[in-house]
C-alpha positions as CSV (number, residue, x, y, z in Angstrom):
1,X,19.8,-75.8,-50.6
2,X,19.1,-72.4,-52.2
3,X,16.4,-72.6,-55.2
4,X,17.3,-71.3,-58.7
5,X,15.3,-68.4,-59.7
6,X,12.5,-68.8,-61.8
7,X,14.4,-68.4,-65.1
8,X,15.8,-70.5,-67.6
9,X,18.5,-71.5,-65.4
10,X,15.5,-73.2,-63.6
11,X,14.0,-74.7,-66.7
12,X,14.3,-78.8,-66.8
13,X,14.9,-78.4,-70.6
14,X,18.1,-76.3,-70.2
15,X,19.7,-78.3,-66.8
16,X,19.4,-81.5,-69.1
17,X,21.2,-79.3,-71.9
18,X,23.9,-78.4,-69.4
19,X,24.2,-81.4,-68.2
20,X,24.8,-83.5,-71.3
21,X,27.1,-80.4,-72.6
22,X,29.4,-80.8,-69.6
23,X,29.3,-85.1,-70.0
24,X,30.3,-84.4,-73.9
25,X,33.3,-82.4,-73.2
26,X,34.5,-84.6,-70.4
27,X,33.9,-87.9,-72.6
28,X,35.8,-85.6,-75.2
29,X,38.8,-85.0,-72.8
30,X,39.0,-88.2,-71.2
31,X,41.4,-88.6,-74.3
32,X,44.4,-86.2,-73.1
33,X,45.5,-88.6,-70.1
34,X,48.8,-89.8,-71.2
35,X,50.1,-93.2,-69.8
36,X,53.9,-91.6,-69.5
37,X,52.5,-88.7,-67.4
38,X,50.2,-85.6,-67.5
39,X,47.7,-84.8,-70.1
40,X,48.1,-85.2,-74.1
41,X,47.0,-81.8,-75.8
42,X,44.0,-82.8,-78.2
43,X,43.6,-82.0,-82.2
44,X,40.4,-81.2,-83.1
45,X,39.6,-84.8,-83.4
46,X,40.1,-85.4,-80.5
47,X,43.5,-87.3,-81.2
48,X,46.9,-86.7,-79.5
49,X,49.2,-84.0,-80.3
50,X,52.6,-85.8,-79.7
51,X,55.6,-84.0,-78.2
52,X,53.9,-81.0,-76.4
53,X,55.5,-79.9,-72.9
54,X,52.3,-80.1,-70.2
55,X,52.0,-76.0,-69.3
56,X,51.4,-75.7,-65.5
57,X,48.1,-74.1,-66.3
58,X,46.8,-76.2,-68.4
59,X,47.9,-79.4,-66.1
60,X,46.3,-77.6,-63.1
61,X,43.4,-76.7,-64.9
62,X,42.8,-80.7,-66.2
63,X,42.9,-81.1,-62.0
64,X,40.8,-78.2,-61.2
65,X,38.2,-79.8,-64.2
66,X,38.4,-83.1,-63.0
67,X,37.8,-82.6,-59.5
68,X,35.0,-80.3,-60.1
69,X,33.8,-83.2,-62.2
70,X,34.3,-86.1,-59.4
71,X,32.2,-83.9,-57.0
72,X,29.2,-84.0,-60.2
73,X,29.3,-87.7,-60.2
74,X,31.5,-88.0,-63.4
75,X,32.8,-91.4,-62.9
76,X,36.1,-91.0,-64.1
77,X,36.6,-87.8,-62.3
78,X,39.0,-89.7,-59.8
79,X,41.2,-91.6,-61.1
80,X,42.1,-87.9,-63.7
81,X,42.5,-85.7,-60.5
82,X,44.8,-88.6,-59.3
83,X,47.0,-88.6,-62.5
84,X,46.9,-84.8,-63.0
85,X,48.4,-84.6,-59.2
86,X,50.9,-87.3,-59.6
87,X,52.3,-85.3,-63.0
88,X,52.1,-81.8,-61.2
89,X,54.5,-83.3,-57.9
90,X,56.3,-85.5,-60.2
91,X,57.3,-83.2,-63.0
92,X,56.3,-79.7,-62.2
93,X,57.4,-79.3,-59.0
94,X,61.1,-77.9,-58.0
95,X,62.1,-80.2,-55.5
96,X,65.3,-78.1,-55.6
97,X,64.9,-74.7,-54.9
98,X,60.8,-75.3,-54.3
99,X,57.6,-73.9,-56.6
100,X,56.3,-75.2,-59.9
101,X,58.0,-75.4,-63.3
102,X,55.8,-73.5,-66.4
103,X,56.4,-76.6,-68.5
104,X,57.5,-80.1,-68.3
105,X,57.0,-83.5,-69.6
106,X,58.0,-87.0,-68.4
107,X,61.5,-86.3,-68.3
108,X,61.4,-83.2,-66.1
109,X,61.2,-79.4,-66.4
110,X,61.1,-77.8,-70.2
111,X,60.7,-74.2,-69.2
112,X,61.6,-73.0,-65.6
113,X,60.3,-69.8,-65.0
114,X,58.4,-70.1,-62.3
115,X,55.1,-67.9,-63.1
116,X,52.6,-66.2,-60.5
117,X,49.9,-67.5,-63.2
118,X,50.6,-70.7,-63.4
119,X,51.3,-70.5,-59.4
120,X,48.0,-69.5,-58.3
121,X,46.2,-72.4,-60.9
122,X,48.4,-74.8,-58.5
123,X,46.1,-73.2,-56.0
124,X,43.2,-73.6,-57.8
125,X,43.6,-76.9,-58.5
126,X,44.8,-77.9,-54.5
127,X,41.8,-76.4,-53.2
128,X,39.1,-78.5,-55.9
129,X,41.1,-81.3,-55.5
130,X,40.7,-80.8,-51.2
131,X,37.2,-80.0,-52.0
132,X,36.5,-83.6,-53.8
133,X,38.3,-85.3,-51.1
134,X,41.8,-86.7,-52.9
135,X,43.7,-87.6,-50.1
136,X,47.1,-85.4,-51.4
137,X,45.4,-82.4,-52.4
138,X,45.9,-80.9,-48.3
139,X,49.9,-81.3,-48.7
140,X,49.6,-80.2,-52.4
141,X,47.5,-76.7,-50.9
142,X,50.0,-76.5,-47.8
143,X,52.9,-76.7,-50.1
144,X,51.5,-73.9,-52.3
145,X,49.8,-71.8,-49.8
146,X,53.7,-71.4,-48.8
147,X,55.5,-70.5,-51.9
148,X,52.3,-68.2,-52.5
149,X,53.2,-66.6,-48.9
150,X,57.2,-66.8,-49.5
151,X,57.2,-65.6,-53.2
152,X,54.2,-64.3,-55.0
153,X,52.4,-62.2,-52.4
154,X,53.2,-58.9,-52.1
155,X,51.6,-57.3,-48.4
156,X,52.0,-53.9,-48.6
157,X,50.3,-54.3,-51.9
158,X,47.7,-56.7,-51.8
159,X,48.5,-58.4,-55.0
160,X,51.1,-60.7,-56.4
161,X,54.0,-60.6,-57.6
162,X,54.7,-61.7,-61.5
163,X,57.7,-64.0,-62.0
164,X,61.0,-66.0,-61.3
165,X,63.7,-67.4,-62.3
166,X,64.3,-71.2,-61.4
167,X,66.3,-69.7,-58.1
168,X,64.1,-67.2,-57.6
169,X,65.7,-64.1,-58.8
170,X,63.9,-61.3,-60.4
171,X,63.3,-61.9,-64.4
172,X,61.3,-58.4,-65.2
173,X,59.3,-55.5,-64.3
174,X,56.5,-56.4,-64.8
175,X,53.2,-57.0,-63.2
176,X,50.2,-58.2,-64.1
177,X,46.2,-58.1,-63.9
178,X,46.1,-62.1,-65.6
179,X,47.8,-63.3,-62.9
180,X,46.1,-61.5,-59.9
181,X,42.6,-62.1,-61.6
182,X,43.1,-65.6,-62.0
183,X,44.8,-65.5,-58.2
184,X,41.6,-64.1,-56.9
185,X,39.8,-67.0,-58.5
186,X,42.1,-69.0,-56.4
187,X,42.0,-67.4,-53.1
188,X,37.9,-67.7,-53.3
189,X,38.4,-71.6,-53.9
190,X,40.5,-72.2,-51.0
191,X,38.3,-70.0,-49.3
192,X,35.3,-72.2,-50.0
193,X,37.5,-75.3,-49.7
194,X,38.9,-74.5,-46.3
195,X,37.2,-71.6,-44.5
196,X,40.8,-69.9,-44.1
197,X,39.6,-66.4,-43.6
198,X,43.3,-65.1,-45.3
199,X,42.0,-66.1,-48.9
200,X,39.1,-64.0,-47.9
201,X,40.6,-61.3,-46.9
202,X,43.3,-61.5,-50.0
203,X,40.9,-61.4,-52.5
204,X,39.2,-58.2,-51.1
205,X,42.8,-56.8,-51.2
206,X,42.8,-57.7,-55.3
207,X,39.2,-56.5,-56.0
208,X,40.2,-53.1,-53.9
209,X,43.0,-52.1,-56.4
210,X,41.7,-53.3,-59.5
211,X,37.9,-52.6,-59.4
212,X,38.1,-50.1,-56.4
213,X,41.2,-48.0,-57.3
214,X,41.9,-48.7,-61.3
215,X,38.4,-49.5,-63.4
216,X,36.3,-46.4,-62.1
217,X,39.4,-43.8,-63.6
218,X,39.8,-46.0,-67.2
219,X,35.5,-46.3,-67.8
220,X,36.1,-49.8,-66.8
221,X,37.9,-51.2,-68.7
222,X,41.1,-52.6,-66.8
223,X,44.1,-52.2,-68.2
224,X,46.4,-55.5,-68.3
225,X,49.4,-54.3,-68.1
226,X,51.6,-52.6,-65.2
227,X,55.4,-52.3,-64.0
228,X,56.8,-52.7,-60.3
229,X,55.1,-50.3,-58.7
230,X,51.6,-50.5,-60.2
231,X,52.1,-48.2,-62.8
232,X,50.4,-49.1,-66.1
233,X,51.9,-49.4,-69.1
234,X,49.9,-48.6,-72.2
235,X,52.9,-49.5,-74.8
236,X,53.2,-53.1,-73.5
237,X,52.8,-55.6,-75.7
238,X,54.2,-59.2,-74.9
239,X,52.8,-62.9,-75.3
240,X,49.7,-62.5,-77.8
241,X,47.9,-65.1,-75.9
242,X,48.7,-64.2,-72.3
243,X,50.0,-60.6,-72.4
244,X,48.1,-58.9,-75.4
245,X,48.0,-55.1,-75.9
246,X,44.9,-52.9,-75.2
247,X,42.4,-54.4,-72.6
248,X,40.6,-57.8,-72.5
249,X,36.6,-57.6,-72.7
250,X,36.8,-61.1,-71.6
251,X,38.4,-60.5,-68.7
252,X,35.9,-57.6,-67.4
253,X,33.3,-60.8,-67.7
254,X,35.7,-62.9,-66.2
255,X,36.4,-60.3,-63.0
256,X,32.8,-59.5,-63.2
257,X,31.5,-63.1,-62.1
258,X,34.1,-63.5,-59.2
259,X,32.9,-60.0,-57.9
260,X,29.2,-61.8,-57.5
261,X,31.0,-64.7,-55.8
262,X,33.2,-62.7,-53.4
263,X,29.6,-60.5,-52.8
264,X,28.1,-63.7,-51.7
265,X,31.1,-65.3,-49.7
266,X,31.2,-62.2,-47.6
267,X,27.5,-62.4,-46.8
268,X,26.8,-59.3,-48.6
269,X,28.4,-57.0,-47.2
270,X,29.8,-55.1,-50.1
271,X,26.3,-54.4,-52.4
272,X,28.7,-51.7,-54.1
273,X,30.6,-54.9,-55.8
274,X,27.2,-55.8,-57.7
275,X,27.2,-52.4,-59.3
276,X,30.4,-52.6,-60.1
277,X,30.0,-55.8,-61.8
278,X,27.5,-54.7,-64.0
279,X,29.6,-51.8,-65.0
280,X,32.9,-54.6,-66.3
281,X,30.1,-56.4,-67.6
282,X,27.6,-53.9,-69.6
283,X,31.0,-52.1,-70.7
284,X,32.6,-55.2,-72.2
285,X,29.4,-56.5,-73.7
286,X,28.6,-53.1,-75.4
287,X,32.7,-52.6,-76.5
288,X,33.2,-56.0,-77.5
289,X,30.4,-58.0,-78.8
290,X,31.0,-58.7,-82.9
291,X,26.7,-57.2,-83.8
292,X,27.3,-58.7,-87.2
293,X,28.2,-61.6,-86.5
294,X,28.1,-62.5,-83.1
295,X,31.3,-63.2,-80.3
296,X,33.4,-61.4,-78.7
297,X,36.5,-59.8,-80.0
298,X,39.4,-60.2,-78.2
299,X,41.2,-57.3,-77.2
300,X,40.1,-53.5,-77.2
301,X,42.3,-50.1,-77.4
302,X,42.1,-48.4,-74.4
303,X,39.2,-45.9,-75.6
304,X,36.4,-49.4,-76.3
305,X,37.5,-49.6,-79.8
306,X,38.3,-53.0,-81.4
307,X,41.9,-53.8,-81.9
308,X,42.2,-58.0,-82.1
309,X,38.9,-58.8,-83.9
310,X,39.7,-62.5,-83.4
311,X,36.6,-64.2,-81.6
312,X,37.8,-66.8,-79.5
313,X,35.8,-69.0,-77.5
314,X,36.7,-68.4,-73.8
315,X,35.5,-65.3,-73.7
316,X,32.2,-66.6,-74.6
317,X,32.2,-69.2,-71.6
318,X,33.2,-66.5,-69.2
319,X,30.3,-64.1,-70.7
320,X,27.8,-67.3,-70.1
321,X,29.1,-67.4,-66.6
322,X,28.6,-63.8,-65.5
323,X,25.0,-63.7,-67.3
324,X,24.1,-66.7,-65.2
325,X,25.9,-65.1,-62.0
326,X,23.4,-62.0,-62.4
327,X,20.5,-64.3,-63.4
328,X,21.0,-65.7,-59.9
329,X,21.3,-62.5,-57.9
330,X,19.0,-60.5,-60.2
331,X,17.0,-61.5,-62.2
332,X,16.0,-59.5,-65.1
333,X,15.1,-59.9,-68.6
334,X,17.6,-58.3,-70.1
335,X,21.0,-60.2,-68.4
336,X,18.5,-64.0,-69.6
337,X,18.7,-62.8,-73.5
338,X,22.0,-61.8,-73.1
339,X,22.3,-65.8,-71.2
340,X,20.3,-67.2,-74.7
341,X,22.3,-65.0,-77.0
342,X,25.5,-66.5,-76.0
343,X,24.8,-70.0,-75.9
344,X,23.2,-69.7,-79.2
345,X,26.5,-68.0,-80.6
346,X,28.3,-70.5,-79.0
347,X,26.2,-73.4,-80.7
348,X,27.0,-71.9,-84.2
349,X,30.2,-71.0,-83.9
350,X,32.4,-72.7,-80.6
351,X,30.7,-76.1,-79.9
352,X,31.7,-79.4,-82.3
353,X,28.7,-81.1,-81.7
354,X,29.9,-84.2,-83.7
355,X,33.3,-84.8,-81.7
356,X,32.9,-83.0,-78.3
357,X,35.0,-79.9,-77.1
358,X,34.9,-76.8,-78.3
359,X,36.8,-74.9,-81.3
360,X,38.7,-72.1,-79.9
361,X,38.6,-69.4,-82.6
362,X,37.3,-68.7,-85.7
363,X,37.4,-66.3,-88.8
364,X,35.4,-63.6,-89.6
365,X,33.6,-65.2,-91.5
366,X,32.8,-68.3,-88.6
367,X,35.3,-70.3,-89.8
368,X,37.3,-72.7,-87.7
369,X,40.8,-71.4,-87.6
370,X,44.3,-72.4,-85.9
371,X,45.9,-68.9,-85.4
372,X,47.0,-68.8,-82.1
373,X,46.0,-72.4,-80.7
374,X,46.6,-75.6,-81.7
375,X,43.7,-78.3,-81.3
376,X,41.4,-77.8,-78.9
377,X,42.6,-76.5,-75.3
378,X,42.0,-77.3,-72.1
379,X,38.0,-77.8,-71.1
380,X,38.7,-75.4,-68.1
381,X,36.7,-72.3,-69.6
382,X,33.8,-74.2,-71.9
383,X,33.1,-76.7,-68.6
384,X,32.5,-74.0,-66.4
385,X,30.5,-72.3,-68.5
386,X,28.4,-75.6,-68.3
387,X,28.5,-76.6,-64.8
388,X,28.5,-73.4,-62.7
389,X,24.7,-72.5,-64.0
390,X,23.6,-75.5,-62.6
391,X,24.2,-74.4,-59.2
392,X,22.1,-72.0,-57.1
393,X,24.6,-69.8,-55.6
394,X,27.3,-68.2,-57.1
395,X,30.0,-69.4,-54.7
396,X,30.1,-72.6,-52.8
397,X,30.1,-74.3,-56.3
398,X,31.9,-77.4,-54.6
399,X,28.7,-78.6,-52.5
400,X,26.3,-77.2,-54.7
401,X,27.5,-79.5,-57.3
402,X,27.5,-83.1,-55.5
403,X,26.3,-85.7,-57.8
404,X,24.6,-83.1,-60.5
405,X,26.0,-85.6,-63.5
406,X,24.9,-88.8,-62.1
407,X,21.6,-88.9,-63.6
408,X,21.5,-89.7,-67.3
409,X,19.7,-87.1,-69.1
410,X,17.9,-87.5,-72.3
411,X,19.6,-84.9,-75.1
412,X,21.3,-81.9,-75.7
413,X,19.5,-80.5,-78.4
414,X,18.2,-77.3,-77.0
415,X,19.7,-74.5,-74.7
């Protein structure tokens, strides 16, 4: 196995931080499986918030979590990827007209769109669940690898298609960067998790228009928001927590971190993508970062400037995660105090070290806040910002994590 670099990502002190961060929030989340089906969504206190339709994301995600967990040696990691795959074939799937429902609960679909967002987190979660050996997860991936091909995927494109009705007919316009960013982070999963050299290929297709073609002409910063042919559309303004307006500095960190990984799963053969990644990232970072206070603000107008001031915390994870992706590749002082700034804003403002999880937004002033989410989400974001520094490559995250949890580690008192 490849060795860390000789930075704090190497340091004993910080792995056992990491380590015991990761083992809070899944001791924290253990919580949201519901005996009727699915996962609970959690208050603060970690206590059930009754009567919430299970999103497709956010069930997919509790798989996707949960498998990456089983492969670190977390010893309920099973038996949640097991549930979380029973709900998703159970209660989000169309056995009628095929694909997965955005919402249901134990009595069957409550919204039934079907979403190329929520689509390509059903690959996600088929390709970790493959990856930690649950014996559905191959039909689960066959079955989505199909609808992907059949409905989502446009070829002479490269990039997918937005969203359904429960039959399949057009709803909208519109397309989006969400979707086809988070579908990228699919493809290089399944990738990893199968060798198929299609995901690989697809995902080259996805960084070629956005980070090729659309980021060098808008001083990269990607716009969001696009209609049927690619166009896009700087009036939009939909969903506050999936569609925003403006551009999404915590996306450009996001997109940054899967162009290391798809830079190392091609064995290097595009060095341009590392530039390019510090260009998303060093933009966002300098746009977005709150130098009062600290965080990230959520959305920017098109020219850098803030426009939602509203520091959430997934933006933070996603900044952690492409520090430690340069860290690994390169590294320099200045992307490790950018690594030690964020963890320590997250550990004032983000992290309830009492209960476990993470808040997701607060105030301008730091204060905890329940604007746009209720309780604590999904531990999708905050867990990989724990877990995917502990590895030593950027991609191949599945074998590079094999039993990191099993070892009991003495506190996590100190980033």
């Amino acid at each position: 196995m490849t060795h860390l670099p000789n930075t704090i990502l190497s340091s004993q002190q910080h792995r056992d931080f990491l380590k015991q961060e990761a083992l809070a929030q899944l001791e924290f989340f253990a919580a949201s499986h519901c005996p009727s089906g699915g996962f609970y969504s959690l208050d603060h206190d970690g206590s059930a918030i009754p009567n919430t339709p299970q999103e497709l994301h956010a069930t997919t995600r509790m798989v996707h979590c949960s498998s990456l967990a089983s492969i670190a040696g977390w010893s309920q990691g099973e038996a949640m990827v097991d549930h979380g795959i029973n709900f998703l074939l159970e209660h989000h799937k169309d056995s009628t007209h095929g694909g997965y429902f955005w919402s249901a609960d134990h009595r069957g679909a409550q919204d039934d769109k079907k979403l190329a967002y929520g689509h390509v987190f059903v690959l996600l979660a088929a390709a970790s669940a493959t990856a930690a050996g649950h014996p559905d997860a191959p039909k689960l991936l066959e079955d989505i690898d199909h609808v992907l091909d059949q409905r989502f995927w446009d070829e002479g494109r490269g990039l997918f298609k937005e969203e359904w009705s429960r039959d399949w007919q057009p709803i909208s316009r519109y397309r989006g960067m969400n979707a086809n960013m988070h579908g990228l982070e699919a493809l290089m999963s399944a990738y990893e998790a199968t060798g198929r050299a299609k995901y690989l290929e697809r995902s080259g297709r996805i960084i070629d228009f956005f980070v090729g073609q659309i980021a060098p002409t808008e001083n990269w910063r990607i716009p969001e928001h696009y209609d049927e042919t690619w166009q896009f559309d700087r009036a939009y303004e939909g969903n506050p927590m999936f569609r925003p307006r403006g551009t999404t500095p915590g996306h450009s960190l996001e997109i940054s971190r899967l162009l290391l990984q798809f830079y190392e799963l091609s064995g290097g053969a595009r060095p341009d993508l590392i530039e390019s990644a510090k260009q998303l990232a060093d933009t966002a970072l300098r746009d977005a970062w709150d130098n009062d206070a600290g965080g990230i603000f959520y959305t920017l107008n098109f020219d850098g400037s803030p426009d939602r001031r509203d520091r959430y915390w997934w933006p933070v994870t996603e900044a952690i995660g492409a520090m430690a992706a340069f860290l690994k590749l390169d590294p320099s002082a200045e992307y490790s105090e950018w690594y030690q700034k964020l963890w320590d804003v997250a550990g004032r403002l983000f992290i309830d070290h009492e209960r476990g999880g993470w808040y997701p937004e607060v105030d301008a002033e730091g204060q905890v806040v329940s604007q746009q989410f209720a309780g604590k989400p999904d531990l999708y974001h905050s867990l990989q910002a724990a877990l995917l520094p502990l590895t030593p490559s950027v991609s191949n995250a599945y074998r590079d994590l094999n039993e990191v949890l099993s070892q009991s580690q003495p506190d996590r008192s100190s980033i």
